[in-house]
Backbone as numpy.savetxt, mean C-alpha at the origin, in Angstrom:
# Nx Ny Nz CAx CAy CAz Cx Cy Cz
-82.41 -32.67 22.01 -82.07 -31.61 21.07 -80.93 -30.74 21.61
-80.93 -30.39 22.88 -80.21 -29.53 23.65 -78.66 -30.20 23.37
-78.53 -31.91 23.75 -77.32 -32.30 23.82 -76.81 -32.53 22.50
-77.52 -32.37 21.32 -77.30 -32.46 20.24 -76.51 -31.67 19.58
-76.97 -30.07 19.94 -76.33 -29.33 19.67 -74.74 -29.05 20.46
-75.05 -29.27 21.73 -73.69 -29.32 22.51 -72.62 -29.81 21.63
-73.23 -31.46 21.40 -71.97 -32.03 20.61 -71.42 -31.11 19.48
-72.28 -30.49 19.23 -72.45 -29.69 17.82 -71.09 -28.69 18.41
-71.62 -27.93 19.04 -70.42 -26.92 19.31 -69.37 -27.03 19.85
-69.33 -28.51 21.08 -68.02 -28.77 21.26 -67.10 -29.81 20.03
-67.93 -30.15 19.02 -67.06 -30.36 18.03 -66.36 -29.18 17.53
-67.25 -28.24 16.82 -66.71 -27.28 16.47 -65.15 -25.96 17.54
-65.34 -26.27 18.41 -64.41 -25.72 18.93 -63.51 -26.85 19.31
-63.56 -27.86 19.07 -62.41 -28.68 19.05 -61.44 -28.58 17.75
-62.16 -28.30 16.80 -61.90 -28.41 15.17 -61.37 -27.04 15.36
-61.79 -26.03 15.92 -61.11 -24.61 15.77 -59.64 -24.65 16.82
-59.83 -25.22 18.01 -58.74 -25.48 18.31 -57.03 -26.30 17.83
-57.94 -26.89 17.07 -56.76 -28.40 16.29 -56.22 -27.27 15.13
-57.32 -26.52 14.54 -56.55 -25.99 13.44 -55.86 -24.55 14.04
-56.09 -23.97 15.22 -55.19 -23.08 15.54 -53.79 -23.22 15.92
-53.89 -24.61 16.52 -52.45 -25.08 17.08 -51.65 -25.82 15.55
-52.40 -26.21 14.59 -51.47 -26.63 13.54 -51.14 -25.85 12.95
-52.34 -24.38 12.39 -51.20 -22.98 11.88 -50.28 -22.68 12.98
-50.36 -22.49 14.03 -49.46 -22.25 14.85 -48.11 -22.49 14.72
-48.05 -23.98 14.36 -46.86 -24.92 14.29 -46.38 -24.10 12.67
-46.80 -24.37 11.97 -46.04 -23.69 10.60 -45.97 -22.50 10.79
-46.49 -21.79 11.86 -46.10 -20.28 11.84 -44.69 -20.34 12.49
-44.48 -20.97 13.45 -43.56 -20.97 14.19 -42.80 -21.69 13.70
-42.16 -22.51 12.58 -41.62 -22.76 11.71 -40.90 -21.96 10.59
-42.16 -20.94 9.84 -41.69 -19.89 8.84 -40.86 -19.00 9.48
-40.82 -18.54 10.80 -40.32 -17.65 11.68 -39.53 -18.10 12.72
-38.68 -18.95 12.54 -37.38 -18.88 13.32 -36.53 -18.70 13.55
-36.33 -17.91 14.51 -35.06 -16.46 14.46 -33.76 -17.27 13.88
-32.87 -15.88 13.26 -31.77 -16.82 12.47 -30.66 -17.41 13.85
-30.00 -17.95 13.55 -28.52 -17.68 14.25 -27.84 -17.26 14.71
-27.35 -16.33 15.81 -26.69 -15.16 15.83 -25.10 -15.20 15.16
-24.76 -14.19 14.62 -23.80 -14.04 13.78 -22.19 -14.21 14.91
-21.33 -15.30 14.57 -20.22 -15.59 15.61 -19.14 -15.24 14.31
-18.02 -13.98 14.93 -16.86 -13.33 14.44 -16.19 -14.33 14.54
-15.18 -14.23 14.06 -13.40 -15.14 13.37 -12.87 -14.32 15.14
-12.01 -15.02 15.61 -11.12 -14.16 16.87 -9.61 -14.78 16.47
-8.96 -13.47 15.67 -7.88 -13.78 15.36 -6.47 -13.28 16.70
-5.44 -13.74 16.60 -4.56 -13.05 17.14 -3.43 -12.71 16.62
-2.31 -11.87 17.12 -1.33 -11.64 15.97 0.04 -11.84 17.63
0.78 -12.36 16.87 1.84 -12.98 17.49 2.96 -12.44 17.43
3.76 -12.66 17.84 5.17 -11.99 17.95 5.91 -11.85 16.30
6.94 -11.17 15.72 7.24 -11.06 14.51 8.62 -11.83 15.34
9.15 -12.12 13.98 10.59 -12.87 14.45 11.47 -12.17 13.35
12.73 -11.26 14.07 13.95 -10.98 12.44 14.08 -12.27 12.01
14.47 -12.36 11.01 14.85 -13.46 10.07 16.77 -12.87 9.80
17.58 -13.94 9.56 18.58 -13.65 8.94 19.07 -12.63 7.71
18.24 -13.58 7.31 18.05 -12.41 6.06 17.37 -11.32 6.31
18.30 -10.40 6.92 17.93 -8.64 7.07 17.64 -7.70 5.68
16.86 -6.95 5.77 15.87 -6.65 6.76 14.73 -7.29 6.39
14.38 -8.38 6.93 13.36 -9.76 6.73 12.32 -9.75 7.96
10.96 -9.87 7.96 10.49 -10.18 9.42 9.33 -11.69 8.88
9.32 -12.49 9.95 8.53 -13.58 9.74 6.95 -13.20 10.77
6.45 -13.18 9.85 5.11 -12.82 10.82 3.89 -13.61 11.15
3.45 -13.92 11.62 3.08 -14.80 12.45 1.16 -14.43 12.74
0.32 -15.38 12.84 -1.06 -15.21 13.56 -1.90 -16.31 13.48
-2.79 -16.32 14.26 -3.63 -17.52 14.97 -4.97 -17.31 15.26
-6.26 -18.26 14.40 -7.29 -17.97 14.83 -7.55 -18.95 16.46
-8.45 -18.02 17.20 -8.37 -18.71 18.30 -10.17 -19.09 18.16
-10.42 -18.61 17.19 -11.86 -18.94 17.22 -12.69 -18.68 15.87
-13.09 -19.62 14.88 -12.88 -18.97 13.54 -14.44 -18.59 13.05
-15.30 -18.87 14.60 -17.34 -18.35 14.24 -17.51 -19.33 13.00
-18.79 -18.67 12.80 -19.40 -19.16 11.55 -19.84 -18.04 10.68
-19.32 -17.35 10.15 -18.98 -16.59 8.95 -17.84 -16.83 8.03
-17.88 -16.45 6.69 -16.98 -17.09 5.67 -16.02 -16.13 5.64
-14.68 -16.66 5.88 -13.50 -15.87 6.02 -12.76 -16.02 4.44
-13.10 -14.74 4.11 -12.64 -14.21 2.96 -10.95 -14.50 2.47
-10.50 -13.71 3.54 -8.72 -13.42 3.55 -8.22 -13.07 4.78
-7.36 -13.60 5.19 -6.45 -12.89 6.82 -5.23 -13.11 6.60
-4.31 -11.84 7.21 -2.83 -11.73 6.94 -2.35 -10.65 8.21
-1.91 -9.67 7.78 -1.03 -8.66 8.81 -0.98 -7.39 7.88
-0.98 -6.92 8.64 -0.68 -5.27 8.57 -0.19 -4.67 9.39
0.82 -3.75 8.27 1.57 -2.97 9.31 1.87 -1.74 8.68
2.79 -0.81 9.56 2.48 0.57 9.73 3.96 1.51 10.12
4.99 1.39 9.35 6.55 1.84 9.33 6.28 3.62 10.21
6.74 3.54 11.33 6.32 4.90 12.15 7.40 5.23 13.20
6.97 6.09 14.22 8.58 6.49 14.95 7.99 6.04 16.61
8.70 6.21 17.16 8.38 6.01 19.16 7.29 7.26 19.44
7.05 8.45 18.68 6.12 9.05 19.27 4.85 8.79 18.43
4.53 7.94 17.44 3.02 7.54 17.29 2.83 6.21 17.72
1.29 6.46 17.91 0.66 4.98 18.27 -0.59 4.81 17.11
-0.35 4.22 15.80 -1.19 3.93 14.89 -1.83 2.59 15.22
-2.89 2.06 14.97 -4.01 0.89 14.48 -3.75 0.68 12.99
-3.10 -0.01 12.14 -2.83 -0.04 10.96 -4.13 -0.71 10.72
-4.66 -0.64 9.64 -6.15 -1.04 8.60 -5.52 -1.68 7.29
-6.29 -2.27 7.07 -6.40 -2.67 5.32 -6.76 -1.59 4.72
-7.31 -0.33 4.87 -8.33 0.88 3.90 -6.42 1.67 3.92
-5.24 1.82 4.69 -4.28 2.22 4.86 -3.20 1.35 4.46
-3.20 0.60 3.46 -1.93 0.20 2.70 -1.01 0.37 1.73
-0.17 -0.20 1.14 0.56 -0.18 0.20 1.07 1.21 -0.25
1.09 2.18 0.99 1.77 4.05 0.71 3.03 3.63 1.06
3.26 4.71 1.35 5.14 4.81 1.74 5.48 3.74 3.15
4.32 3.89 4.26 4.38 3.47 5.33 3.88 2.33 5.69
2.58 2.05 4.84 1.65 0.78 5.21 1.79 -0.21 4.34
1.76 -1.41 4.61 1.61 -2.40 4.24 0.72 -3.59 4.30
0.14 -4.89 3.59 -0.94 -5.99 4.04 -0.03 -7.16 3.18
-0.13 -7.94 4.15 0.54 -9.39 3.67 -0.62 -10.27 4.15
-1.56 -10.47 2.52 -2.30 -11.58 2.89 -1.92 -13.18 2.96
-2.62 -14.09 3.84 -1.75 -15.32 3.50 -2.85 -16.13 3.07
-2.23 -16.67 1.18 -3.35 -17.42 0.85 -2.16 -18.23 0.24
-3.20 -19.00 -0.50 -2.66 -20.66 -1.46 -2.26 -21.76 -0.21
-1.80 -22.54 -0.50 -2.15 -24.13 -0.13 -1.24 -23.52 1.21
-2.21 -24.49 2.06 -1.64 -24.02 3.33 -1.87 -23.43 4.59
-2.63 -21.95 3.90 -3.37 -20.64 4.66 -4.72 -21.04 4.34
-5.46 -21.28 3.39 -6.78 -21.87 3.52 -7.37 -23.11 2.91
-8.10 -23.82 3.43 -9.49 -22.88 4.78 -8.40 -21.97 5.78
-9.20 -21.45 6.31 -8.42 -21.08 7.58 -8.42 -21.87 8.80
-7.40 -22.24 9.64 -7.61 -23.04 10.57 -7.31 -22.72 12.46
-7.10 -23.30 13.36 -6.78 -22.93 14.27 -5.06 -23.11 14.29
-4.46 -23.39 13.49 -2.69 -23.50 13.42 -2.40 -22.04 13.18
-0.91 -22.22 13.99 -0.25 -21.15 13.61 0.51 -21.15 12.53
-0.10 -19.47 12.06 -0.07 -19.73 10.35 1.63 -18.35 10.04
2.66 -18.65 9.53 3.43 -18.08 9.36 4.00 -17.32 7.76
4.45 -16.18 7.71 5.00 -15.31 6.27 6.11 -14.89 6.80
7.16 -14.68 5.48 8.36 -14.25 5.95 8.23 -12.80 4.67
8.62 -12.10 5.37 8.42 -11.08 4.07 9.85 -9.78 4.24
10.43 -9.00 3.20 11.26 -8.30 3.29 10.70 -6.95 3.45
11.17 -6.39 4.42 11.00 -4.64 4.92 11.79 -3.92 3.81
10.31 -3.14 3.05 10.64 -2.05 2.16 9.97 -0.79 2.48
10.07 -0.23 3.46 9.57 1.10 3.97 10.74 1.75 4.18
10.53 2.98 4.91 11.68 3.99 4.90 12.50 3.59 5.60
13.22 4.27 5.55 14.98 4.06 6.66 15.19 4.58 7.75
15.81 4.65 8.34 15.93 5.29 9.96 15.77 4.25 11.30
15.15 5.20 12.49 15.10 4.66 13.34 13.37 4.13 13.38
13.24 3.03 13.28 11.87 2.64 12.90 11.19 2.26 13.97
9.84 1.90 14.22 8.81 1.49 14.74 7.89 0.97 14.12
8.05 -0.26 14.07 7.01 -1.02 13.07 5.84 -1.74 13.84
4.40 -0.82 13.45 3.28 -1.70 13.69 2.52 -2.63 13.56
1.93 -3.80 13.99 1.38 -4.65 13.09 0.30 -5.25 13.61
0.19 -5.76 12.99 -1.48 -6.53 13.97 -2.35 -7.55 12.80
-2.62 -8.80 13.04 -3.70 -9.75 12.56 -4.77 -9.37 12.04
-5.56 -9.08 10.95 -6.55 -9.24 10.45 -7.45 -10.39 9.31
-8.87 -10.13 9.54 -9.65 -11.44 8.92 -10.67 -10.31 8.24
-10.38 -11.03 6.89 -12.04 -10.08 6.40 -13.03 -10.99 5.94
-14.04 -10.40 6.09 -14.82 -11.25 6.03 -15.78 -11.51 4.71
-16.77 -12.18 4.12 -17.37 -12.34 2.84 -17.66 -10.65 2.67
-18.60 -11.07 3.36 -19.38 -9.57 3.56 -18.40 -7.87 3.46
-17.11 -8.13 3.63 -16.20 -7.05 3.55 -15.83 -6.48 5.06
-16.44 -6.95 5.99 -16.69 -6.76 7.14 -14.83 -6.82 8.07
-14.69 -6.26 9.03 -12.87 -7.00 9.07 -12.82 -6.92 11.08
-12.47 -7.61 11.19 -11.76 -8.00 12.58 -10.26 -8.29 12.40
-9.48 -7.55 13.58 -8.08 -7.01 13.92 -7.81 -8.18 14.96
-6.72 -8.16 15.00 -5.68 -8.69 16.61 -5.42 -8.05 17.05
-4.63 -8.05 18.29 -3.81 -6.62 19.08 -2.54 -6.73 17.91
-2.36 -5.04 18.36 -1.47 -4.30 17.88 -0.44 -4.49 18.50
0.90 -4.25 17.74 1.86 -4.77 18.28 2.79 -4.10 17.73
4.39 -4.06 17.87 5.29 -3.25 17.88 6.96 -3.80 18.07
7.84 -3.27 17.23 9.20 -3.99 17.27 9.98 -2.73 16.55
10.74 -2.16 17.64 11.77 -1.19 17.48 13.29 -1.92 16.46
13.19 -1.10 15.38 15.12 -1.49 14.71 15.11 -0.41 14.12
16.34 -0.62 13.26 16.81 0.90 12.72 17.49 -0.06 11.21
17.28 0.70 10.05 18.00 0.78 8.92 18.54 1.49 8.48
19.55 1.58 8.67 20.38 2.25 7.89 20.03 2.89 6.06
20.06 3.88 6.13 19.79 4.82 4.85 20.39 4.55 3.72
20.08 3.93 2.60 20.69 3.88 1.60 20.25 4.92 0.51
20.87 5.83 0.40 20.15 6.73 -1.11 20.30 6.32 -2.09
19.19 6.93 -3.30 19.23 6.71 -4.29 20.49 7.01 -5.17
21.17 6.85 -6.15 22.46 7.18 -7.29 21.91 7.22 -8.08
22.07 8.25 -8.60 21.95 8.77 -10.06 23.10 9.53 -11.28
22.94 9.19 -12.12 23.78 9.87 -13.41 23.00 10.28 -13.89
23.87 11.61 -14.65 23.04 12.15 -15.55 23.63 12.03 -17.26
22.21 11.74 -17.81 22.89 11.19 -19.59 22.31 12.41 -20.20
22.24 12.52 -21.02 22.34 13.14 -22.74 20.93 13.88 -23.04
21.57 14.57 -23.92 20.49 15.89 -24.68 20.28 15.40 -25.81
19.01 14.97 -26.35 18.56 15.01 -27.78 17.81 16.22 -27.89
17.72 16.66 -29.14 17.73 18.31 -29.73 16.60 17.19 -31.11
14.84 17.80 -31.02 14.20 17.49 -31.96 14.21 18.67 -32.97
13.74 18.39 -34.31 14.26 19.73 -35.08 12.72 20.46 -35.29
12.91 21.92 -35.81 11.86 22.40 -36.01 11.05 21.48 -37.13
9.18 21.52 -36.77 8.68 22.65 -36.83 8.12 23.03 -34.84
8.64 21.39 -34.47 8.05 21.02 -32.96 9.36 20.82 -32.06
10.43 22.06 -31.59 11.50 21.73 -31.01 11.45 21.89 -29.77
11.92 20.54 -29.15 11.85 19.71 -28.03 13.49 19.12 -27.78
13.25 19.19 -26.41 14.96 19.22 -25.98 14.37 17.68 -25.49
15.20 16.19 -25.20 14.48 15.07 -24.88 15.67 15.07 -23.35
16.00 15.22 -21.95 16.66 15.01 -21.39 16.66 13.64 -20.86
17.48 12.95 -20.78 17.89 11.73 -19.73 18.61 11.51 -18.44
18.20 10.72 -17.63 18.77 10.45 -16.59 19.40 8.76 -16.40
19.90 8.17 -15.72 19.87 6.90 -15.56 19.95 6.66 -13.97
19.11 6.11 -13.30 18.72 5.43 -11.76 19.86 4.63 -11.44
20.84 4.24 -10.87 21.83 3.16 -10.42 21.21 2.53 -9.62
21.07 3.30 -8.59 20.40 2.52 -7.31 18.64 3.36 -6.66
18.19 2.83 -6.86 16.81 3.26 -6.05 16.90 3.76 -4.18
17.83 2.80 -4.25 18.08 3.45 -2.31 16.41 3.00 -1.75
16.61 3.06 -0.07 15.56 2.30 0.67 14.85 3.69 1.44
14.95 4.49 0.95 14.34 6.32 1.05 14.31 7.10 0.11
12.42 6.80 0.24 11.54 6.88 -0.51 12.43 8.47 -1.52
12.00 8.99 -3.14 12.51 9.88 -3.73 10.99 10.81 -3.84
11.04 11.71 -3.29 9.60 12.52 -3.29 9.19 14.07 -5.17
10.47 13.80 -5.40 10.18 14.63 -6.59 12.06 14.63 -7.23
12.19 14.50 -8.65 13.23 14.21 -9.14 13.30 14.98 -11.07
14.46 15.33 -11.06 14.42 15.63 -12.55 15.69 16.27 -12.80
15.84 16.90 -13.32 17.27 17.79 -14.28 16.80 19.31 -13.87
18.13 20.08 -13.78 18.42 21.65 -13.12 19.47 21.63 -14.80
18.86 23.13 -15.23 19.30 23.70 -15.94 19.49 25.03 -16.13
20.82 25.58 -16.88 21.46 26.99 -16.65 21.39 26.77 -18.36
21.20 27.72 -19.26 20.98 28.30 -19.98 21.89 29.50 -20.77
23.27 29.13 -21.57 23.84 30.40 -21.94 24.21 30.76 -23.88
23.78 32.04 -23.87 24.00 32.49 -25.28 25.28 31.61 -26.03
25.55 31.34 -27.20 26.54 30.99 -27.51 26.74 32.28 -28.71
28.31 32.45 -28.77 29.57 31.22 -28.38 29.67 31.74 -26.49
29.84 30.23 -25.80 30.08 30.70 -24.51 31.44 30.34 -24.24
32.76 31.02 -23.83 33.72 30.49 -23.20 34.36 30.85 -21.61
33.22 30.79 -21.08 33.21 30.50 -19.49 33.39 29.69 -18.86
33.53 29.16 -17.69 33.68 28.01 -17.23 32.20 27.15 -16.83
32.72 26.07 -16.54 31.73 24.96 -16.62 30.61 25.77 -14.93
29.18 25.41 -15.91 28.26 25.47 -14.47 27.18 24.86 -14.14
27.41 24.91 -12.79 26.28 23.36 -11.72 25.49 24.10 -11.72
24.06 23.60 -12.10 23.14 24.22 -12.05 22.36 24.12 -10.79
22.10 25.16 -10.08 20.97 24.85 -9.30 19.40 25.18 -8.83
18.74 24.95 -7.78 17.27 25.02 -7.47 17.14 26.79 -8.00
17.75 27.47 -8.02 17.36 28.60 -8.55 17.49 28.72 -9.66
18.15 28.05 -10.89 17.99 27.88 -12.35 16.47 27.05 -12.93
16.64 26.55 -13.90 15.30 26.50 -14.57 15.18 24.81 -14.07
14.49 24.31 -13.36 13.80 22.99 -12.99 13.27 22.42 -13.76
13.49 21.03 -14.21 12.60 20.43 -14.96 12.08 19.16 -14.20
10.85 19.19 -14.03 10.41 17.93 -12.98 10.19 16.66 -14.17
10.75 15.41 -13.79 10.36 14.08 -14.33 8.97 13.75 -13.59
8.13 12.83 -14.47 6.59 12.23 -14.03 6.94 10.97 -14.08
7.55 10.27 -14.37 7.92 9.33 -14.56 8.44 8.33 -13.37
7.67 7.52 -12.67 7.97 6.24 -11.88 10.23 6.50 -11.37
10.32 6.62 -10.69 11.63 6.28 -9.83 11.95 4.75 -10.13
12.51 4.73 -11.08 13.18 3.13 -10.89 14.56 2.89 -11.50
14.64 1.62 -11.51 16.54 1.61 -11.83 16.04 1.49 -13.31
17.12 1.92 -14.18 17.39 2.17 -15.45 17.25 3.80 -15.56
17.39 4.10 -17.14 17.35 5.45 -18.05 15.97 5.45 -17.85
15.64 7.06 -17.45 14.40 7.65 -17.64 14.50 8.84 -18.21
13.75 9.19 -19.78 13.67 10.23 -20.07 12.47 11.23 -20.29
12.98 12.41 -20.28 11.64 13.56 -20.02 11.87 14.22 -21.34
10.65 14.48 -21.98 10.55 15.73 -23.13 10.21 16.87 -22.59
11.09 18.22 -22.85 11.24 19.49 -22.41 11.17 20.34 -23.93
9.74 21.30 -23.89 9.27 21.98 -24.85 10.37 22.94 -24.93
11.14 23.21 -26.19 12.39 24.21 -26.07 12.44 25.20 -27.32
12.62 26.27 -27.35 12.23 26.78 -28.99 13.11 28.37 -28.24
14.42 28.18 -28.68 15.16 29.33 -28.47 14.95 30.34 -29.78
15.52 31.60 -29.14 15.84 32.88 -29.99 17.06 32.47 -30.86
18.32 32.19 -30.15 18.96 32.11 -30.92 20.09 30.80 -30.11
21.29 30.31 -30.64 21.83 29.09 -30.26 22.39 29.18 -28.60
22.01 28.39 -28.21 22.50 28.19 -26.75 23.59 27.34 -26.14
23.98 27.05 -25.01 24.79 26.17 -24.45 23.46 25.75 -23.04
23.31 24.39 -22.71 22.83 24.41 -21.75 23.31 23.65 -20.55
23.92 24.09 -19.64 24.25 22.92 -18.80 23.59 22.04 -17.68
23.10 20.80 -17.48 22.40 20.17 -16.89 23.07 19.17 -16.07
22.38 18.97 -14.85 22.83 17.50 -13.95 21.39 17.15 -13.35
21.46 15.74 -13.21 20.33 15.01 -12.59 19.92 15.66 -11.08
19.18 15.39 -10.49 18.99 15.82 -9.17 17.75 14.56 -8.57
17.55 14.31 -7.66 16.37 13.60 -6.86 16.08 14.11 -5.28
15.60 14.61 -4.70 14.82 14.92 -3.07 14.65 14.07 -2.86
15.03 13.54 -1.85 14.56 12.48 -0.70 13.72 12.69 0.21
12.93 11.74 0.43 12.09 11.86 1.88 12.11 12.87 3.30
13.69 12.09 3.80 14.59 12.53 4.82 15.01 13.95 4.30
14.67 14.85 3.07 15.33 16.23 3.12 16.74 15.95 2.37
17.40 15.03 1.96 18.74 14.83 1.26 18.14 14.79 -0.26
19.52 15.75 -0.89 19.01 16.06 -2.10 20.58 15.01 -3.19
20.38 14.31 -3.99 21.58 13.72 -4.53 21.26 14.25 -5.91
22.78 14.69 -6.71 22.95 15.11 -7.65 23.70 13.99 -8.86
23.26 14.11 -9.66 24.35 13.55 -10.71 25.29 14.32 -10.97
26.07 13.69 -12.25 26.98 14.75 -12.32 27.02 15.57 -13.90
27.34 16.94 -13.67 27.03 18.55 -14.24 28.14 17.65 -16.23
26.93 17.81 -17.18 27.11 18.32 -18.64 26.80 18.99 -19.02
27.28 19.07 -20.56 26.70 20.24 -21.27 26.30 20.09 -22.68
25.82 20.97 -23.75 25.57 20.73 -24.64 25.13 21.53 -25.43
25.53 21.73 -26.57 25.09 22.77 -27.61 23.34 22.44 -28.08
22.55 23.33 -28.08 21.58 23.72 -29.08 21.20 24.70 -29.94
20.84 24.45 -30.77 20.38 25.38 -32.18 18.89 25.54 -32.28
């Protein structure tokens, strides 16, 4: 009876053993730690001038591309002087100073371990420059890894903007509106920070001589995009009695240079 039961219980703890080690096994199955997450290791390479001034060919290389899904990688850069030291970002582009040249379509991805090259034209400000740049990869997730930062001293020469100044349309009562125009020649490669028409204001009949209006006469600011062609502004106008007004274009530059068109005039009623 005694050994009867023995069998009895060393079955049973054999049976409890077999089934602890087989949940075991599917436990340790449902729960196996993930992967650890391996970054893209990009680098960013030397820029090369290109002939075609002011051109730079830019250059970068994954040296290690992990296992995460690489979204987009290109360069960024950062138009600055010898006394800053910026980290240019993707969250810091496309202003006056920053820029991102992603490199996609046939070619750039997948992404690979080749060195992957862009040639692109320098449209930032003028002067004595310091251009930053550096490799970046972003990732699915939005996530981003950089290259070293890097740096290439030149200078451009300043081209300003040209401007003329065009014509007065005169709307009639019950809603009178003066319509002024300008026309853009050249945009110039420094940047225009605020632009519009200077106007002087005189009783008629006037027979005085001709006058340039300036920052201390009546300002009229344009909202209107800086670009080449005619841009015109509506100016709310509702005189006492008939005027002469004389006007010329004007634009501020970046650099503190102010360019004028040149001084007309024109009767209103």
């Amino acid at each position: 009876m005694v050994k009867k039961h023995f069998t009895l219980r060393l079955t049973a703890v054999s049976f409890l053993t077999f089934l602890s080690l087989f949940l075991a096994s599917f436990s340790c199955q449902d729960h196996e730690p993930e992967p650890p997450r391996i970054f893209p290791v990009i680098n960013t390479l030397n820029v090369v001038r290109t002939n075609d001034e002011p051109s730079f060919q830019y250059s970068v290389q994954f040296q290690e591309l992990g296992n995460q899904q690489i979204a987009e990688y290109g360069v960024v850069t950062y138009a600055g002087s010898a006394n800053e030291n910026p980290a240019p970002t993707i969250q810091v582009v496309n202003n006056v100073k920053g820029r991102k040249y992603d490199f996609s379509g046939p070619g750039y991805m997948p992404p690979s371990l080749d060195v992957k090259s862009i040639v692109r034209q320098y449209d930032g400000p003028a002067g004595q420059i310091r251009l930053f740049y550096r490799a970046y990869a972003r990732l699915a997730d939005n996530s981003v890894v950089y290259g070293q930062v890097k740096f290439v001293d030149f200078s451009i020469a300043p081209q300003l903007a040209e401007i003329t100044t065009g014509i007065v349309a005169q709307s009639p009562s019950p809603t009178p509106n003066v319509t002024f125009t300008m026309t853009v020649d050249e945009v110039g490669n420094v940047p225009v920070v605020n632009y519009g028409v200077l106007c002087v204001f005189r009783p008629l009949p006037y027979n005085g001589p001709i006058i340039e209006p300036g920052f201390a006469d009546v300002k009229i600011d344009f909202d209107k995009p800086f670009v080449n062609g005619q841009i015109n502004h509506t100016f709310n106008y509702n005189p006492n009695a008939p005027e002469r007004v004389f006007f010329r274009a004007y634009a501020i530059l970046e650099n503190g240079t102010i360019v004028f068109g040149n001084t007309k005039f024109t009767d209103l009623f």
